[in-house]
N, C-alpha and C positions, 0 to 999 in steps of 0.2 A: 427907546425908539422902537416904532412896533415895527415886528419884520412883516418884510414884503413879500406878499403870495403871487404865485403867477400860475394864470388859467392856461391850461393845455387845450388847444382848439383838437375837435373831433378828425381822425385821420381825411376823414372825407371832405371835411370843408375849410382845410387849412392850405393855406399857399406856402412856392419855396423861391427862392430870389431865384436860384440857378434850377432850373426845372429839368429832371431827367428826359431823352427824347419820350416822343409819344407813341408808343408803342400798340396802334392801327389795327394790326392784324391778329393780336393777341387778344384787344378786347374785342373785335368784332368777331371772332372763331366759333363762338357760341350763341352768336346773337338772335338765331333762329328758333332755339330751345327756351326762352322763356320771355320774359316782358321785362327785362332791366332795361333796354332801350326804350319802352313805352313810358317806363317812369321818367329818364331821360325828358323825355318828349312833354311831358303835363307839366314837369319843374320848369322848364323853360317856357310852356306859358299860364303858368298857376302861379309861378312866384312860390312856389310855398311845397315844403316836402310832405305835410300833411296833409295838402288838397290832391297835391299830386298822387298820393298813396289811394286817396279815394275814386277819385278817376278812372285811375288804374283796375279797383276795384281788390285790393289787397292792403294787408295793415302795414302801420307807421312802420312796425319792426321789420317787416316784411324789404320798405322802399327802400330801409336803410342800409337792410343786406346787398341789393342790388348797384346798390350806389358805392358802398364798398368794395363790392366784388370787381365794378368795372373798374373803377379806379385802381386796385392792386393788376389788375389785368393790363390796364393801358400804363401804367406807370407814372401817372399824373391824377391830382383829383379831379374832378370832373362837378364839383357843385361849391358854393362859396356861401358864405353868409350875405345875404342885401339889408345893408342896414338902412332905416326909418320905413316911411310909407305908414297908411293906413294903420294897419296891423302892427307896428313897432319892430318892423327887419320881417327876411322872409329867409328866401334860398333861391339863386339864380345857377346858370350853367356856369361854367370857365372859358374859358378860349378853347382847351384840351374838350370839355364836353359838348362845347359847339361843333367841335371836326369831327367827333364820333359820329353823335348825331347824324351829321351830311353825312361822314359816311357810308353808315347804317343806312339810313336812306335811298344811296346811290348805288350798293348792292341788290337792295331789296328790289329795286325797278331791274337792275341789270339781269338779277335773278328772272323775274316775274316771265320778262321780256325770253331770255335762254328758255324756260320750262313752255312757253308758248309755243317758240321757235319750233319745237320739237314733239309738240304735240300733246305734252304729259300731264296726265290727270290729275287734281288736286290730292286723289289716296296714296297715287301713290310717289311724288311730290311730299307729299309728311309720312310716309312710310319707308320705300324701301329705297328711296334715293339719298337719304337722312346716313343710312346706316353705310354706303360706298364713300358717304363724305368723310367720318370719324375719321381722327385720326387718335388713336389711345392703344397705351400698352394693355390694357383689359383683353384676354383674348376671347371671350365670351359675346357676344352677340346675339338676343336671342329676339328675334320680332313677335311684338305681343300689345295685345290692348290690354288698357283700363275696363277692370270688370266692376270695383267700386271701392270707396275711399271709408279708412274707419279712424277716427280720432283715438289714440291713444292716452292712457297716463305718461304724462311727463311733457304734453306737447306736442308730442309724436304722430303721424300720420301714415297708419299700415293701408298702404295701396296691394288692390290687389288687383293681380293679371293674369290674361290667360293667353296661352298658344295659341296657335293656328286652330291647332286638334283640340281643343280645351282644357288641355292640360292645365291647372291654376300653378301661379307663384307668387311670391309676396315681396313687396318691397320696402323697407321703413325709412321713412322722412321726415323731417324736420316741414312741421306748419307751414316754415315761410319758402322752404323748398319746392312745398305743393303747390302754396298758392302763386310762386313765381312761373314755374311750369303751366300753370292755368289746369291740370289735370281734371279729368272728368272721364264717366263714363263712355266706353265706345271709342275713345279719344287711342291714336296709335300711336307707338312709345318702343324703344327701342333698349331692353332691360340688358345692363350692361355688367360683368363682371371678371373679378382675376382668376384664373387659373388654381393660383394656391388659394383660394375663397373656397373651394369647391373639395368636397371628401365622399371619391367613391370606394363602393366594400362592398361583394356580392348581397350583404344585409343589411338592413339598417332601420331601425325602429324611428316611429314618427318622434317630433323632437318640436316643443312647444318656441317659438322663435325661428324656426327653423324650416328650409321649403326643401320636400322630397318628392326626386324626380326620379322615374323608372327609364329603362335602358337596357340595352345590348352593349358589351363590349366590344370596339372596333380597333382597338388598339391599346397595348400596355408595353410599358418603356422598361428598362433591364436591371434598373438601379436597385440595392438592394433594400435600402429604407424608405425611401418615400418616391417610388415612380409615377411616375408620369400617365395616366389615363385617357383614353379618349370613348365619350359614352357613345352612342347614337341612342337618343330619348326616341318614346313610342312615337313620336310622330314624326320624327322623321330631323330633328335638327342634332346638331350635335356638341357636346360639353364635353370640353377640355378641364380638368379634373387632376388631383393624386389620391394615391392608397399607398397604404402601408404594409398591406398583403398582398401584393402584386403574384407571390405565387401562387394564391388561391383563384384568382381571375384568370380568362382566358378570352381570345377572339369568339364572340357568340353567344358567352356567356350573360346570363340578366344579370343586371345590377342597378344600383339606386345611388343616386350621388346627392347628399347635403349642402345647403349653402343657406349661411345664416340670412334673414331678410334686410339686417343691415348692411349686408356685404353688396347687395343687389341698387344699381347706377341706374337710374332714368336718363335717357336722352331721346327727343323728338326735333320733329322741322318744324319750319314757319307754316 
């Protein structure tokens, strides 16, 4: 008797009898920083996660990460197999990816509507009102554009940005992270990082991977092996940071603080 194989449906488009709540404000928390709601939006009327991808204007792998991402976010999946039709089955929404959806939607207006109320300009609306919204243990915050995007070995997507003051830094991303983000030149972006990501030392030689940023010392913590830093960069923001020389620092003193380009977080507004 031949044994019986059983097909495991993909996380995203498989159903559950008893479905965990739906968890609303978790996948909408980010909804402003990339296009997983737009993909939302084409699958529900494209029928199809490949036309949807197109639409969108990003790849298959791309729609799939999105479609992913909201569903571990929201706690439910959010797209289903449509069997027959035309095309032989496609992909439709869920019940859970229809309330997003409206949701999403009914932010987006309440949003549009508050930024009107108040007067506030589209720059800065996707810039500096983006960064009072975060909520993340990152204690780095550093406001910067997209100066330009360079395709890596491996898939990889080295964004590069610059300060206020021109300062450059570099970001590295995952293709479908890019193109979920829609990044582009000029485009403003809120480069985000940890505290222990970051190694200041009154030296420090350039480091291939790696983005170096100049500074004054404004503060150094008491611990005897890895304290605690705070830089103020030449133009004037400032990086929280550790060193492992804390006795050789001091308030006033230059220094340069390191941080790998994979350590460095993109976040932007709608």
């Amino acid at each position: 008797m031949a044994a019986t194989r059983t097909r495991t449906a993909s996380p995203a488009l498989a159903t559950t009898r008893h479905a965990p709540a739906l968890r609303l404000a978790q996948a909408l928390g980010h909804e402003p920083a990339d296009r997983r709601i737009d993909v939302l939006r084409r699958i529900a009327e494209a029928g199809s996660i490949s036309e949807a991808a197109r639409l969108v204007g990003i790849s298959y792998k791309a729609a799939w990460q999105a479609i992913e991402t909201l569903g571990n976010l929201a706690g439910q999946p959010m797209v289903e197999k449509a069997v027959g039709g035309a095309g032989g089955g496609g992909a439709r929404l869920t019940a859970a990816g229809y309330r997003v959806l409206d949701a999403a939607d009914r932010l987006a207006g309440a949003r549009r509507a508050a930024l009107a109320s108040l007067g506030v300009g589209s720059e800065l609306a996707t810039s500096g009102l983006v960064g009072l919204a975060l909520r993340t243990s990152m204690r780095n915050a550093l406001p910067c554009s997209v100066s330009g995007l360079e395709s890596t070995a491996g898939g990889a997507v080295r964004v590069g940005l610059a300060l206020a003051d021109g300062t450059p830094l570099h970001a590295r991303l995952t293709a479908e992270s890019a193109e979920l983000l829609a990044l582009r030149p000029g485009l403003p972006v809120i480069a985000l990082c940890k505290a222990t990501a970051v190694r200041v030392a009154g030296r420090m030689a350039a480091a291939p991977g790696r983005n170096r940023l100049g500074g004054c010392i404004a503060r150094v913590g008491m611990a005897p092996d890895d304290a605690e830093v705070a830089l103020r960069l030449d133009g004037g923001l400032q990086l929280v940071g550790f060193t492992r020389r804390a006795g050789s620092l001091a308030p006033g003193r230059a220094a340069c603080a390191s941080i790998d380009e994979s350590a460095v977080v993109l976040a932007l507004g709608a």
